[in-house]
C-alpha positions as CSV (number, residue, x, y, z in Angstrom):
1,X,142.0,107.6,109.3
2,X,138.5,108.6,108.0
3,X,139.8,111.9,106.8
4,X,141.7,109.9,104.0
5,X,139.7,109.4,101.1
6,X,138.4,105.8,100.3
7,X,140.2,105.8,97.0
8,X,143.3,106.7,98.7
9,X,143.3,104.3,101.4
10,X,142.7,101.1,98.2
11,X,145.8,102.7,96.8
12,X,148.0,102.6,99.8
13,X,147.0,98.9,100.1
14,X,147.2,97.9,97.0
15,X,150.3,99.5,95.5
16,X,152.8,98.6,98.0
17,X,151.7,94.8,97.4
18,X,151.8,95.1,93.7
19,X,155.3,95.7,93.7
20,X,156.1,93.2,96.6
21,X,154.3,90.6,94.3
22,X,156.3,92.1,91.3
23,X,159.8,91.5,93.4
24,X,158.6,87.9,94.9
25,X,157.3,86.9,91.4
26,X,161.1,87.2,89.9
27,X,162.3,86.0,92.9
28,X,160.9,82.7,93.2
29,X,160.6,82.3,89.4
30,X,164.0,82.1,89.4
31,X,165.3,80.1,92.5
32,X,162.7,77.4,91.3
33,X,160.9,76.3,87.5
34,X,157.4,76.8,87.4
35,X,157.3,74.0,85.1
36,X,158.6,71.4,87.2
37,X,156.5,72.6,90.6
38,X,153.3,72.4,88.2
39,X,154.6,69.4,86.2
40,X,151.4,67.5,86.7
41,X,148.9,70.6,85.5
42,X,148.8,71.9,81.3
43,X,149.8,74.9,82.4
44,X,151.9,77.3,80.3
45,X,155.1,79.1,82.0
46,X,153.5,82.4,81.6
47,X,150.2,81.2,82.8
48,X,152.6,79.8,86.0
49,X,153.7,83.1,85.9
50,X,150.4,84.9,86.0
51,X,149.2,82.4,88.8
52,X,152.7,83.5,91.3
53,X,152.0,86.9,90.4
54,X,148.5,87.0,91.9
55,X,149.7,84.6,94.6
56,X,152.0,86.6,95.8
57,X,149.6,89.8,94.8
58,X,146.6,88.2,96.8
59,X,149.8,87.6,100.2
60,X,150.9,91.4,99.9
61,X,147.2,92.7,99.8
62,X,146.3,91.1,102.9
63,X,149.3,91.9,104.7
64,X,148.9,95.6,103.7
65,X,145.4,95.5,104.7
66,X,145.8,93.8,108.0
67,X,148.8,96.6,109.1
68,X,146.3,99.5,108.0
69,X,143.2,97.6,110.0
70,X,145.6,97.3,112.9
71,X,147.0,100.6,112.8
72,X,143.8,102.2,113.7
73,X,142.2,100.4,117.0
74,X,144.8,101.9,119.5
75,X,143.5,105.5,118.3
76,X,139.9,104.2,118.9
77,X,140.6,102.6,121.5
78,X,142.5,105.5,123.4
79,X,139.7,108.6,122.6
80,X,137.3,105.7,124.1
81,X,138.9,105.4,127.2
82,X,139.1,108.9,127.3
83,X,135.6,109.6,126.8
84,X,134.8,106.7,129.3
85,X,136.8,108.4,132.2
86,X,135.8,111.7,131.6
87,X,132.3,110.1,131.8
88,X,133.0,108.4,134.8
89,X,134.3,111.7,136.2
90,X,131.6,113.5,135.7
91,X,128.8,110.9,137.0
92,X,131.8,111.3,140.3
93,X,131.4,114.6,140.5
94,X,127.1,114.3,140.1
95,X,127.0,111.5,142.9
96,X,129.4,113.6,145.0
97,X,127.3,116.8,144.7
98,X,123.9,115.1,145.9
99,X,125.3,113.4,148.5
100,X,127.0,116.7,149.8
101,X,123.4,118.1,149.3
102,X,121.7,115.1,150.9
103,X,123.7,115.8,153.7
104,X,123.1,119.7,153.9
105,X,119.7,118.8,154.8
């Protein structure tokens, strides 16, 4: 995941959850008025509108940010624990080859 550019990687997070917030915007613009959920605030209907948008903008980012964070641990993770037991291996093999030569002698 390093190899991808940083640029790239903003992209791929935000994109996906601008058009999810696009999609839930209509969505729950229509099943419900704005203006009677926000009844209490001066708010206009296309500054209700702005508001869901960025909502539901802010919901898809971190979604889209917490699958690429997650995707990446189970590759660290793996090359760590096989690093670790090809350590531990090796440290085998050195304890095994003085005590063989300890015991030569």
């Amino acid at each position: 995941m390093n190899a991808i550019p940083l640029i790239q990687r903003v992209v791929a997070v935000l994109w996906p959850a601008f058009i999810m917030a696009g999609i839930a915007t209509v969505l729950f613009t229509t099943a419900f008025d704005p203006a009677v959920i926000f009844f209490d605030y001066d708010i206009s209907r296309l500054g209700i509108y702005t508001i869901c948008f960025f909502l539901f903008w802010s919901f898809g980012t971190i979604t889209a940010a917490a699958t690429c964070y997650f995707l990446k641990p189970c590759e660290a993770i793996n090359k760590a624990r096989e690093r670790a037991k090809a350590e531990a291996i090796e440290v085998a093999k050195a304890v095994a080859d003085e005590n063989s030569a300890a015991a030569d002698k």
